[in-house]
C-alpha positions as CSV (number, residue, x, y, z in Angstrom):
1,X,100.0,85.7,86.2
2,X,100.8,86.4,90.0
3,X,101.2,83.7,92.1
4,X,102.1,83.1,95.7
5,X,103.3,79.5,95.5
6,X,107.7,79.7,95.2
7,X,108.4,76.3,96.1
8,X,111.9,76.8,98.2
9,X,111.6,80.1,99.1
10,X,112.6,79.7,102.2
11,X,116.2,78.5,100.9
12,X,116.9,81.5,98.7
13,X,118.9,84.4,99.9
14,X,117.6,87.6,100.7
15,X,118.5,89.8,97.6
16,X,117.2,86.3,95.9
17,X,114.0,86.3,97.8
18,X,113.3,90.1,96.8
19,X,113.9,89.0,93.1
20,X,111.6,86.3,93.2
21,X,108.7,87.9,95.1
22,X,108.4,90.8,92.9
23,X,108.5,88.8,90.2
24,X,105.6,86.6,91.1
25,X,103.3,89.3,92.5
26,X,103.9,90.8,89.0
27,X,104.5,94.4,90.7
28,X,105.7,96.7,88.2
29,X,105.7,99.5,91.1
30,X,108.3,97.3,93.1
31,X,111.5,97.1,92.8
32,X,113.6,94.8,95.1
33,X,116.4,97.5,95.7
34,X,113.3,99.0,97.9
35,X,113.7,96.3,100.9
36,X,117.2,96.7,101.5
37,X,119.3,99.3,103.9
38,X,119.7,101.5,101.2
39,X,116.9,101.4,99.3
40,X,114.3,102.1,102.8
41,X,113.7,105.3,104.8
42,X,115.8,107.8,104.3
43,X,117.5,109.7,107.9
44,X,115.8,112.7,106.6
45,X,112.4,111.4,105.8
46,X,112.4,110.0,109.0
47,X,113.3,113.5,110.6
48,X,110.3,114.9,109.2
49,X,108.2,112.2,110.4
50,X,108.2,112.2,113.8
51,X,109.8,114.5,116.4
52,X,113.3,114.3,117.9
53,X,114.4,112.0,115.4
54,X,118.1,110.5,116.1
55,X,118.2,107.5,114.4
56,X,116.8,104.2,112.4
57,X,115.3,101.4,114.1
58,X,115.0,98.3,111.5
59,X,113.0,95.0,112.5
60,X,113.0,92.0,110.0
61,X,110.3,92.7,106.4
62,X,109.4,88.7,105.7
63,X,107.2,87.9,102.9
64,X,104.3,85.2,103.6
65,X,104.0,83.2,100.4
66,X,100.7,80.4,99.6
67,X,98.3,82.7,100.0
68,X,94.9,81.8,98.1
69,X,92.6,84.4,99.2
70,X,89.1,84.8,97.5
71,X,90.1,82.4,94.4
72,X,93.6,85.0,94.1
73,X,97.1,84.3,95.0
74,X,98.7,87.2,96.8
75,X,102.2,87.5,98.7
76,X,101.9,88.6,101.9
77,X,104.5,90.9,103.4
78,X,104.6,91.1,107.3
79,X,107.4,92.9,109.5
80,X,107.5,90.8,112.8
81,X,110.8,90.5,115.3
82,X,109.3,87.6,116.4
83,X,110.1,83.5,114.6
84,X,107.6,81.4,113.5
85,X,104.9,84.2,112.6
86,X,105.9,84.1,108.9
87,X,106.5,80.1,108.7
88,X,103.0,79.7,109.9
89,X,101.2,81.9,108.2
90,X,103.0,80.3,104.7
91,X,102.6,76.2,106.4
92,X,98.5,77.0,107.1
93,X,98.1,79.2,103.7
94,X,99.8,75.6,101.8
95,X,97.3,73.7,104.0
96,X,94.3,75.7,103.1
97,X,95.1,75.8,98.8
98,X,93.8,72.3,99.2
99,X,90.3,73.5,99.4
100,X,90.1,76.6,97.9
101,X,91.8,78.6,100.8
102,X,90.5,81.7,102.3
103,X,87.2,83.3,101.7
104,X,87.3,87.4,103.2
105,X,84.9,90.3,103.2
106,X,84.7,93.4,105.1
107,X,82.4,96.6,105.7
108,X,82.3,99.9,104.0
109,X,85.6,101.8,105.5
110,X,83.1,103.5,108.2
111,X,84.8,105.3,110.7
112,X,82.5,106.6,114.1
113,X,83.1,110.0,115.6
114,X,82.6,111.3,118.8
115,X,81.6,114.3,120.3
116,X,80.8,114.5,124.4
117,X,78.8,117.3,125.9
118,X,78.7,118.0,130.2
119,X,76.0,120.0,131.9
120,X,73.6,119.9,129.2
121,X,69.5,121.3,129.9
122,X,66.7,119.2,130.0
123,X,65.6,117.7,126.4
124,X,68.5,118.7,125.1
125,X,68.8,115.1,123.2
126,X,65.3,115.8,121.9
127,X,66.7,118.9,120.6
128,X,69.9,117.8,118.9
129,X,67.7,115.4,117.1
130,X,65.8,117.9,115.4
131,X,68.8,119.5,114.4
132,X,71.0,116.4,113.2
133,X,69.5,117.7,109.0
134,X,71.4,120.9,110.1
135,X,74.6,118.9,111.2
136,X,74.6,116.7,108.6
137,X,74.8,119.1,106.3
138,X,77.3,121.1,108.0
139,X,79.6,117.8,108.7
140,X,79.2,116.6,104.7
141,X,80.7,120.2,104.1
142,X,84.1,119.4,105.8
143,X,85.2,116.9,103.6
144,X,83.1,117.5,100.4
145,X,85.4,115.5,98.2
146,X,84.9,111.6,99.7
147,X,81.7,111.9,98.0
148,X,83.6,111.9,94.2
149,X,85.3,108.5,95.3
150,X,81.9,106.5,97.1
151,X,82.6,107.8,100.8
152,X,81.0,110.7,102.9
153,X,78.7,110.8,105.8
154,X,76.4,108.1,106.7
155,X,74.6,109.8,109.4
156,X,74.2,110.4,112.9
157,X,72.3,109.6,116.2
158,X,72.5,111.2,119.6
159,X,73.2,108.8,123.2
160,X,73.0,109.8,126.6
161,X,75.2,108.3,128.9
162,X,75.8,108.2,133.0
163,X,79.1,107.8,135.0
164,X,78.2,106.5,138.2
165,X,80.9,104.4,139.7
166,X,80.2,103.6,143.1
167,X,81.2,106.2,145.7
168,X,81.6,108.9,143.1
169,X,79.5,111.7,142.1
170,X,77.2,110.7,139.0
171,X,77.8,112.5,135.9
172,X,75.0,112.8,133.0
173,X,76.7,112.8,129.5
174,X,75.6,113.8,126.1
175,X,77.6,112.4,123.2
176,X,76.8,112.6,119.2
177,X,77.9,109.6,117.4
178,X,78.5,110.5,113.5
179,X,79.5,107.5,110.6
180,X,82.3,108.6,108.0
181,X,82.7,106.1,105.3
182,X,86.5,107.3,104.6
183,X,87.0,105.0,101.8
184,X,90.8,104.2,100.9
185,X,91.9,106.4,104.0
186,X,92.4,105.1,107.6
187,X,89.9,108.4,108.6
188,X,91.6,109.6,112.1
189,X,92.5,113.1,111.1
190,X,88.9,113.3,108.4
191,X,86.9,112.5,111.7
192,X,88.6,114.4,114.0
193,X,88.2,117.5,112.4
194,X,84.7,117.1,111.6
195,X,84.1,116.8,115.4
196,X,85.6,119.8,115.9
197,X,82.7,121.3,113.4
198,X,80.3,120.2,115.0
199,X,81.0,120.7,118.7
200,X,80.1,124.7,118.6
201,X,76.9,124.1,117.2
202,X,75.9,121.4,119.7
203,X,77.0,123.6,122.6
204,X,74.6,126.2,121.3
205,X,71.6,124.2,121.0
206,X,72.1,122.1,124.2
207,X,73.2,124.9,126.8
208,X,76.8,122.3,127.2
209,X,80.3,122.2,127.7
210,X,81.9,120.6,125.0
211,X,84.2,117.9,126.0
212,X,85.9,115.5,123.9
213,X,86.1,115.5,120.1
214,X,87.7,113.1,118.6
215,X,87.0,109.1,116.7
216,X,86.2,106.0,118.4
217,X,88.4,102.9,117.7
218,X,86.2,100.5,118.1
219,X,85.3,100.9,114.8
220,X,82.3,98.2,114.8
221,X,80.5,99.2,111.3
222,X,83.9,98.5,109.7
223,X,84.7,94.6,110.3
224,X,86.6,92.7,108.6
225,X,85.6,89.0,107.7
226,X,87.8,85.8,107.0
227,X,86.5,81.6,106.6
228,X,88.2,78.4,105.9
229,X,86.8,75.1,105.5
230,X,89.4,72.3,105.8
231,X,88.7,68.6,105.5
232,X,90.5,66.7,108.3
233,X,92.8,64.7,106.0
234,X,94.3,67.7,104.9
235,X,95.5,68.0,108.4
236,X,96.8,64.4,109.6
237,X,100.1,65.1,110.8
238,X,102.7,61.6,111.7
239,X,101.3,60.0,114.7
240,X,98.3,62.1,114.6
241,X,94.9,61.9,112.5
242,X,93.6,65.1,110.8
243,X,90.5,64.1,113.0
244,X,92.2,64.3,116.1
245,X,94.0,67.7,114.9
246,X,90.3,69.0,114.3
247,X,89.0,68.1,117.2
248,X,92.3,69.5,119.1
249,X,92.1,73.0,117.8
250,X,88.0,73.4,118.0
251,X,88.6,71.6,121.5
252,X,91.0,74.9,122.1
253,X,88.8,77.2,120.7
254,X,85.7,76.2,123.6
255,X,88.6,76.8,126.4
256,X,89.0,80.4,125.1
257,X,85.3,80.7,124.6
258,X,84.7,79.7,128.5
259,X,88.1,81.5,129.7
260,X,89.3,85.4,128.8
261,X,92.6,84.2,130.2
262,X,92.8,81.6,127.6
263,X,91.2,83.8,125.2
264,X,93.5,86.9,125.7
265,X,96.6,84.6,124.6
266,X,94.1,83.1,121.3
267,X,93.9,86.7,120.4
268,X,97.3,87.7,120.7
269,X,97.5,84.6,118.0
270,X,95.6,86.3,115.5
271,X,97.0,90.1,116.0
272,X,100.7,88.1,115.2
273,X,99.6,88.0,112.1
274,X,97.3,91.1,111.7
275,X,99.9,93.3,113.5
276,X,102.7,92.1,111.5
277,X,101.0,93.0,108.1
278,X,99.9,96.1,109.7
279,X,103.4,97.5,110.4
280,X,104.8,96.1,106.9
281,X,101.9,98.6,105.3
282,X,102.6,101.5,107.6
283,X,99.1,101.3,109.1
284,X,98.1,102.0,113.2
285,X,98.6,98.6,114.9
286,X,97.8,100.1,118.1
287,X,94.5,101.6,116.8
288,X,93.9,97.8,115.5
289,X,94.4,96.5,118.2
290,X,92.4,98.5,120.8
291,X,89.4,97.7,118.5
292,X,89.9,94.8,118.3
293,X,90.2,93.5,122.1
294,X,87.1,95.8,123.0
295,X,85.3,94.0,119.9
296,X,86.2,91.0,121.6
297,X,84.3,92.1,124.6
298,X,81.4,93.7,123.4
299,X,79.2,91.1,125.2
300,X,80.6,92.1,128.4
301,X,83.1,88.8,128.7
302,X,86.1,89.2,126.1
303,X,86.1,86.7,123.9
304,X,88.0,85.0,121.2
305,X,87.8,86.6,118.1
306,X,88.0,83.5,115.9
307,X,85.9,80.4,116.1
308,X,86.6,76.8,115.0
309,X,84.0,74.0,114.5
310,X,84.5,70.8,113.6
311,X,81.5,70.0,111.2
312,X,81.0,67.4,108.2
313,X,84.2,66.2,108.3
314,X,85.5,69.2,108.4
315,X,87.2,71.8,110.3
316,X,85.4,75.3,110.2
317,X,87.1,78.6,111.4
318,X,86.1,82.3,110.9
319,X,87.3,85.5,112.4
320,X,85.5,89.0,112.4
321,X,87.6,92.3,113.6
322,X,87.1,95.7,113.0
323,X,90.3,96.7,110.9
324,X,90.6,100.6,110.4
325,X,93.2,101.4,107.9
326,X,94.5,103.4,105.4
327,X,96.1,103.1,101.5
328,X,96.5,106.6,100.7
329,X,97.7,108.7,103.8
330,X,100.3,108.9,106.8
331,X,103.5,107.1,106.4
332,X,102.4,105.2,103.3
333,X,103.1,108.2,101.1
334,X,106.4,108.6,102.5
335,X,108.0,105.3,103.4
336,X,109.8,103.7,100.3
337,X,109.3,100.3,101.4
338,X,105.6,100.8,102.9
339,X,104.9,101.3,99.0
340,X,106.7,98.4,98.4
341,X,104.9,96.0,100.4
342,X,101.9,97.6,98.9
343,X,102.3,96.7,95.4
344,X,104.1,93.4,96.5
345,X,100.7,92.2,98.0
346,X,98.8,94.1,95.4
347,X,96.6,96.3,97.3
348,X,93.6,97.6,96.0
349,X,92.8,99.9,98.4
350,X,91.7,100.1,102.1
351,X,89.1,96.8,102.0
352,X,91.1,94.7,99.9
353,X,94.1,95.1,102.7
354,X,91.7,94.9,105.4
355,X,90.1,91.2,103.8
356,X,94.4,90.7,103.4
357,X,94.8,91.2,107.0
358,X,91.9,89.2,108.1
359,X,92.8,86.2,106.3
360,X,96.1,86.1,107.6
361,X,95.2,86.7,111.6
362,X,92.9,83.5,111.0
363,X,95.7,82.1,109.2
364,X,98.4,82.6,111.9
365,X,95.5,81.6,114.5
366,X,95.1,78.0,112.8
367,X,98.7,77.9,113.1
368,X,99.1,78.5,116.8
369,X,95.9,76.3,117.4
370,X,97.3,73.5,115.1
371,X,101.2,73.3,117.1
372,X,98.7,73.4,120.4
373,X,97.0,70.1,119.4
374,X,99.9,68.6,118.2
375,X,103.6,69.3,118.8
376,X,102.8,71.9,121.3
377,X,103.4,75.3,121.0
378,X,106.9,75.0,122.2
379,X,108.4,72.6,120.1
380,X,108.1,74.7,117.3
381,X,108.4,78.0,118.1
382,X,111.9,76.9,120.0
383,X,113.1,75.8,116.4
384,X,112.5,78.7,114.9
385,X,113.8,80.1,118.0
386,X,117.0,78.5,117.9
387,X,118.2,80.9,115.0
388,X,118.1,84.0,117.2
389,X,120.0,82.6,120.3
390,X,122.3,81.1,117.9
391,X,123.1,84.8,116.6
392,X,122.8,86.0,120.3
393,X,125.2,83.9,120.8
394,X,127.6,85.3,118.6
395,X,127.7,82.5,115.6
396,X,128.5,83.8,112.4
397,X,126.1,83.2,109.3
398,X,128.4,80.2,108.2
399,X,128.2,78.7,111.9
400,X,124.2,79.9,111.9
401,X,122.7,75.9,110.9
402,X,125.5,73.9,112.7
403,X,124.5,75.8,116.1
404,X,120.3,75.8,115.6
405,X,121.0,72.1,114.4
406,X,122.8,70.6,117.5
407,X,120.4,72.9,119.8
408,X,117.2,71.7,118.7
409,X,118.7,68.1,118.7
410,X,119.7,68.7,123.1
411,X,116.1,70.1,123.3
412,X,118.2,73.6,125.2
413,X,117.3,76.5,123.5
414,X,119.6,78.7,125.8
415,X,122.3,81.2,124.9
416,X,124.2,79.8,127.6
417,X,124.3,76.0,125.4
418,X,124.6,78.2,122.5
419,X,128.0,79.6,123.6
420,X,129.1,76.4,124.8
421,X,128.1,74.8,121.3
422,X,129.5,77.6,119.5
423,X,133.3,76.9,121.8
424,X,133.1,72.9,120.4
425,X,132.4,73.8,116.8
426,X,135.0,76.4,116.9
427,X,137.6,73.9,118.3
């Protein structure tokens, strides 16, 4: 049976690490040869990729392990440059076995397209209208085979919007809005060319130019959703009560309610972790991440997109984002070691990785909250820290734990004490 919990993990070696976490997720379709240098993208894969290819550029693939998601254990592999992501997302995950860990859900895989017409006549809303049976059946023709796996169209409505900054020339707007559940796939290129469909037709029976055709990203009728409920002892830390951590973190959550400065840096807490997993699965972070900042301020202040409560004895947290990605298309067919990562976390498809991804960006969140109210953020980020100045620095892998040891102790986290550490030990 899989299982996330490899006490020590964090002291094997890499080519030990791979060994174990294949072996606990129990994926047949992994092998661990896929993580390493020679076992990833291939020059020539990644030539016919992207354009004007010269190169390789390789960050760090960690794997997150504790994860009890929905009653099931799953590893959780993130590709981050930056320390401390992984540690806290496998610290919090320990932390929230204790009571079950995380609950998730999310949305059909609903993707919303949009297509903008200028200069329309009068009633020319009233007139798309009657016509959206017409489009509907046109736009379930595109793409007639997301109906044999659950997906398809889901319909349509018709908006009219104004431009009218001050001092500029107002500008009436017609847009169609049109829902594609695009099931295991991320939906971009599905939606985008069922615009294109329909933008023709909608000139014809509004008179219009046809402006843009293309899908939104804030992708609101596909959210993802992740809760915790931890009892305060299970976060007393020495010198502080699990109480006072509580109160610390919900405390933190109010400031980013009240402040979008504050709450810009929360969510960068949460898209640590929801990035990270994002990149490891070959999936469009910048696509996440643009929905989710302007989910964040669809009341017209941007918000956090967690919450934390301190209720019952208890701390409360949830998170909702809209998570838009894909299983089945783009680099995941291609890249070696996005397949990997796949079958390492065993993915089910496109809302089992977005509940994955959820759960961890409220993981990582109660991570960053929890150092806040405690340590500070700094104290522990600087240790994990330490290691890459340390190699900045110049020490060698055997010198790696002498140098992070004696900077963390002198509370300098510089590459300037690193060097100077480095010339004693060397001596």
């Amino acid at each position: 049976m899989a299982s996330s919990r490899i006490p020590g993990f964090f002291r094997l070696s890499p080519s030990e690490r791979r060994v174990a976490a294949v072996a606990n997720a129990g994926a047949p379709s992994a092998e661990p040869h896929e993580w390493s240098a020679e076992g990833g993208l291939s020059l020539a894969t990644a030539d016919a990729m992207i354009e004007n290819v010269i190169g390789l550029f390789a960050l760090p693939n960690g794997v997150a392990v504790n994860l009890l998601l929905n009653g099931e254990d799953r590893l959780v592999p993130m590709v981050v440059e930056e320390p401390s992501v992984v540690a806290a997302v496998s610290n919090m995950a320990r932390v929230t076995r204790a009571s079950g860990g995380i609950v998730g859900s999310c949305d059909d895989a609903v993707m919303i397209g949009q297509v903008q017409l200028t200069g329309c006549g009068p009633g020319s809303k009233h007139r798309v209208e009657a016509e959206l049976p017409r489009l509907s059946a046109l736009a379930a023709k595109v793409h007639p085979q997301l109906a044999d796996y659950g997906g398809g169209l889901r319909g349509m409505d018709v908006r009219e919007l104004l431009y009218d900054e001050p001092g500029e020339v107002p500008e009436p707007m017609l847009v169609l809005h049109f829902y594609l559940d695009c099931v295991d796939a991320m939906g971009a290129n599905m939606v985008n060319t069922i615009a294109e469909r329909l933008a023709p037709e909608l000139a014809l029976i509004t008179g219009g130019r046809i402006g843009l055709r293309i899908l939104s990203n804030l992708a609101d009728r596909r959210v993802a959703r992740a809760s915790v409920r931890i009892p305060v002892v299970e976060l007393d830390q020495p010198g502080v009560s699990g109480a006072e951590v509580a109160e610390g973190i919900a405390s933190a959550w109010r400031f980013a309610w009240a402040d979008p400065y504050r709450a810009a840096t929360h969510n960068k807490g949460v898209m640590n972790g929801v990035d990270a997993v994002a990149l490891a699965t070959g999936n469009d972070w910048r696509a996440i991440e643009a929905g989710a900042h302007a989910y964040a301020a669809r009341t017209g202040q941007y918000r956090p997109l967690s919450t934390w409560r301190v209720r019952g004895g208890g701390l409360e947290g949830e998170l909702a984002l809209p998570m838009q990605v894909g299983t089945v298309s783009g680099a995941i067919r291609v890249h070696p070691t996005v397949r990997a990562n796949l079958a390492l976390a065993s993915v089910r498809g496109a809302r089992d990785l977005s509940v994955l991804m959820a759960a961890v960006g409220l993981i990582q969140n109660l991570g960053a909250l929890r150092a806040l109210a405690t340590e500070g953020i700094q104290e522990g980020h600087m240790r994990m820290h330490a290691r890459s100045v340390a190699l900045g620095a110049g020490a060698e892998p055997h010198e790696l734990n002498d140098v992070v040891a004696a900077l963390v102790l002198e509370h300098d986290v510089s590459v300037e004490r690193a060097t100077i550490v480095l010339r004693r030990l060397r001596a």
